[in-house]
N, C-alpha and C positions, 0 to 999 in steps of 0.2 A: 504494500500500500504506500505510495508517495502522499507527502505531506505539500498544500501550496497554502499561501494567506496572502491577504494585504494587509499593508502596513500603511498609515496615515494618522492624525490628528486633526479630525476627529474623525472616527471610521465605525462609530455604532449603526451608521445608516448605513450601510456599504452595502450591497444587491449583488456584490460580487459573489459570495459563498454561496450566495440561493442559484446563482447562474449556471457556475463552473460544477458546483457539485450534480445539478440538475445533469448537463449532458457529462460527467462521468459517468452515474447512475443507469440514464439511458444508451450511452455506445459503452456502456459494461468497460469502463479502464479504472482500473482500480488507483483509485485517488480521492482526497477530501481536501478540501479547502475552509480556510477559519481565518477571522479576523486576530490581528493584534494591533493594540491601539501603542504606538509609541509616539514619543513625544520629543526626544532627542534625536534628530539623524544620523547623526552621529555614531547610534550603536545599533546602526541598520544592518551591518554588516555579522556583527558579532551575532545579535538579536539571529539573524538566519540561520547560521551556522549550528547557534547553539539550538535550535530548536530540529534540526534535520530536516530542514526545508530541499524539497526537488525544486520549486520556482517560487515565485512571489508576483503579485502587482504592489504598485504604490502609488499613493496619491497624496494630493496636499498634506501637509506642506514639503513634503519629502522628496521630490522627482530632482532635485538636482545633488540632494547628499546619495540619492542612490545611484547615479553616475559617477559620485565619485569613491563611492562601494565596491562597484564592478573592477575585477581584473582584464574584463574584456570589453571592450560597445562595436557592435554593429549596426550596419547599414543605416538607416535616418536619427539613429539616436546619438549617433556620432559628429552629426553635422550639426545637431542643436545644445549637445552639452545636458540632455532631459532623458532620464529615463522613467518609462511606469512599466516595465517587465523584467524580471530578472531570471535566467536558469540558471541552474547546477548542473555545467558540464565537467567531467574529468576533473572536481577538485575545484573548477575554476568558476566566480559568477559573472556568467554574461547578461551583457545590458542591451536592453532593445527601446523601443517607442513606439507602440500600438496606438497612442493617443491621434495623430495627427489625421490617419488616414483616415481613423473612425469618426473623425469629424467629416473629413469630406463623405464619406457615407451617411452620415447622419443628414445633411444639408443638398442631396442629390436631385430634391424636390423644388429647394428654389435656383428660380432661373435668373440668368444673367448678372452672375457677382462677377463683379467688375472691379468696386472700391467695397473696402473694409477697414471697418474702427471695431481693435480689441481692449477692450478695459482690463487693466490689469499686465503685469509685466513680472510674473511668474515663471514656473516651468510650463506650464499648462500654455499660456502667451506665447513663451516662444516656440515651440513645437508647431502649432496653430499658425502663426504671423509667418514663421519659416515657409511652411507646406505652402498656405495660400500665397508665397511670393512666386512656388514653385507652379504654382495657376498659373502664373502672370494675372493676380490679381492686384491694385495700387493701397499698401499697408498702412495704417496710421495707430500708433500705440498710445494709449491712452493711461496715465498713471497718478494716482494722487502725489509721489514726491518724483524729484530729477535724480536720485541718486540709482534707481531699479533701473532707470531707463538708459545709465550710460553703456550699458553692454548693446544694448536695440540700436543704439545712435551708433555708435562703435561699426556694428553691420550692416549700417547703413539705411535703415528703419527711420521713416517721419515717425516721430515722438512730439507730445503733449501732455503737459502736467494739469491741472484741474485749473491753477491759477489761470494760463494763457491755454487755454481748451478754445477751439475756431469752433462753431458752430456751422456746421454745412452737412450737406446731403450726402450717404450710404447707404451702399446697395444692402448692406449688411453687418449689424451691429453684436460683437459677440463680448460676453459678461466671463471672462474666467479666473474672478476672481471669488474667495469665499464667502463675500456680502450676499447676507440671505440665508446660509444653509443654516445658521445656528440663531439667528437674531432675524430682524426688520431691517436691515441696512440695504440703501439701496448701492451698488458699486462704485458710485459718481453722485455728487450735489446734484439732487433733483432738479434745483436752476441749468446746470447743465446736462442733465440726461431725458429731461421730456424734449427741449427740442432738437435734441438730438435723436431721440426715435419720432419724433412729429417728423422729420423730415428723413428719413430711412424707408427702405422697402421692408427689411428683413429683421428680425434679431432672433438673437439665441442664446441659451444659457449654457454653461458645463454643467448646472448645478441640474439633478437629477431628481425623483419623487415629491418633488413641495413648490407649489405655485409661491415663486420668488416674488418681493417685490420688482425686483425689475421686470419677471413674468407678467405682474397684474399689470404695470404701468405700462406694458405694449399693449396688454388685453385693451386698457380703454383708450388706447388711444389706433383702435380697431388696429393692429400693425400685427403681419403674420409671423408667427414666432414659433420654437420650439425651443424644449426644455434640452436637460443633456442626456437623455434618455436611449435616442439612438447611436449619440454617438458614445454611449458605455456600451451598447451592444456591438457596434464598430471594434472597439479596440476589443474588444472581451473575447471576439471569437478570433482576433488574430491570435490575442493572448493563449488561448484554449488551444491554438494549432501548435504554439512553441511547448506548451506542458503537456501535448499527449504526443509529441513530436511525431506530427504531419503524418498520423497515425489515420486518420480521417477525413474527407476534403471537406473542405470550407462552406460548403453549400450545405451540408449535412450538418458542421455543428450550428452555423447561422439556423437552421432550422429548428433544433433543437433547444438552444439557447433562447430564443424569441419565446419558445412556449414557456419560459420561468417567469415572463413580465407578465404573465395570468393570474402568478400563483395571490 
C-alpha cells in the first residue's frame, strides 16, 4: 500500500483525499491519500520522508518551499520555480507543477482571453501568469505590496501594486490568492476590484467549494465566473497519472475523479 497526502496551511478543506483515494479504490491501485496540515515549509521535506510518503501535493502556502525540497524538478515546474507535486523516485523527491495546465483546463469554456489581470503574486500566480504568457496571452500582476512582485518585474511581467492599480478592461480576471477561503476578505480594495470586474469578460477563482466574496461580487455584477473547482480536477488527474505512474490513461482517471465532486 503507498502512502500520498497534501501538505498546506490550511488544508482541513482539501477534496484532495476524497479525489485520489476515490479512483485508487475504483482502478483497484493500492494506495491512500491523507491530509497533513503543516505550517512551517521548511520541514516539508523531512515531514515526507519521515512519514513514508510515495508522492504528495501541496498547496498554499507551501509550493515554493517544496521546490526547494525536491532533489529533482521537471518539465514546467522548472521554469516557474513552483511546485504542487512531488514523487519518491529511487530515494530521490521529484518536483512537478500540475497547477498551470489544470487551469487552462478549467477555463476551456471561455472564449477569446487575450489580456489577463492575476491578483496575487504567489506560487499559484506565477505558474498561472507563466502558462498564460505561454498562450501568448498580455499579463498584468496585481499585488497589495512591491516587494512579491520584484521576481514578476525581474521576468519581465507588467506588475501593479493596489496603491497605483490602472483601472481598464480584461478579458479575464483570476483571484489566487487566499482572501476568502478562511474569512470575508475580498483579494483587492473593493474600490479597486468592482471596476475592475465591471469592466472584465471573465473571472475566476483558485479558491474551491465556498462562494468567495470575490465569487459573489462577479455574481452581481452578472460577470461569468468560475470557482477553482475545475481547475483542482485539472491538476488532480495529472497528479493521479505521476502517483499511479501512467498506470492508467488520462481519460479514464478524468473520468473517474469527476464522479468524487458528487460525493
Amino acid at each position: 500500500m503507498k502512502l500520498f497526502a497534501i501538505f498546506g496551511d490550511p488544508v482541513h478543506h482539501s477534496r484532495s483525499p476524497l479525489m485520489h483515494n476515490h479512483v485508487f479504490k475504483t482502478l483497484s491501485f493500492k494506495g491512500c491519500y491523507t491530509r497533513v496540515h503543516l505550517k512551517d515549509g521548511t520541514k516539508l521535506k523531512e515531514t515526507f520522508l519521515s512519514l513514508g510518503l510515495s508522492g504528495a501535493n501541496i498547496t498554499v502556502p507551501h509550493k515554493e518551499a517544496a521546490f526547494e525540497a525536491c532533489d529533482e524538478i521537471r518539465g514546467f515546474a522548472k521554469k516557474v520555480g513552483v511546485v504542487n507535486t512531488i514523487i519518491k523516485e529511487d530515494g530521490k523527491l521529484i518536483g512537478y507543477n500540475t497547477d498551470a495546465d489544470g487551469f487552462i483546463f478549467s477555463i476551456k469554456a471561455f472564449k477569446d482571453i487575450k489580456k489577463v489581470l492575476v491578483i496575487g503574486a504567489g506560487g499559484t500566480a506565477k505558474a498561472l501568469s507563466t502558462r498564460f504568457i505561454e498562450e501568448k496571452m498580455d499579463v498584468t500582476i496585481l499585488n497589495r505590496s512591491q516587494t512579491r512582485l520584484l521576481s514578476f518585474k525581474k521576468d519581465g511581467f507588467k506588475t501593479q501594486t493596489w496603491e497605483h492599480a490602472s483601472i481598464e478592461p480584461y478579458d479575464l480576471i483570476v483571484n489566487t490568492t487566499s482572501a476568502g477561503l478562511e474569512d470575508d476578505n475580498y483579494p483587492a480594495p473593493i474600490e479597486i476590484l468592482r471596476p475592475l470586474l465591471q469592466h472584465a469578460s471573465y473571472s475566476a477563482d483558485a479558491i474551491y467549494g465556498k462562494m468567495t466574496p470575490f465569487l459573489k461580487l462577479s455574481a452581481e455584477l452578472d460577470l461569468v465566473s468560475k470557482d477553482g473547482a475545475d481547475m483542482l480536477l485539472g491538476q488532480g488527474v495529472l497528479a493521479n497519472d505521476y502517483f499511479t505512474q501512467q498506470q492508467y490513461k488520462l481519460e479514464e482517471i478524468e473520468r473517474v475523479m469527476r464522479e468524487s465532486f458528487y460525493f
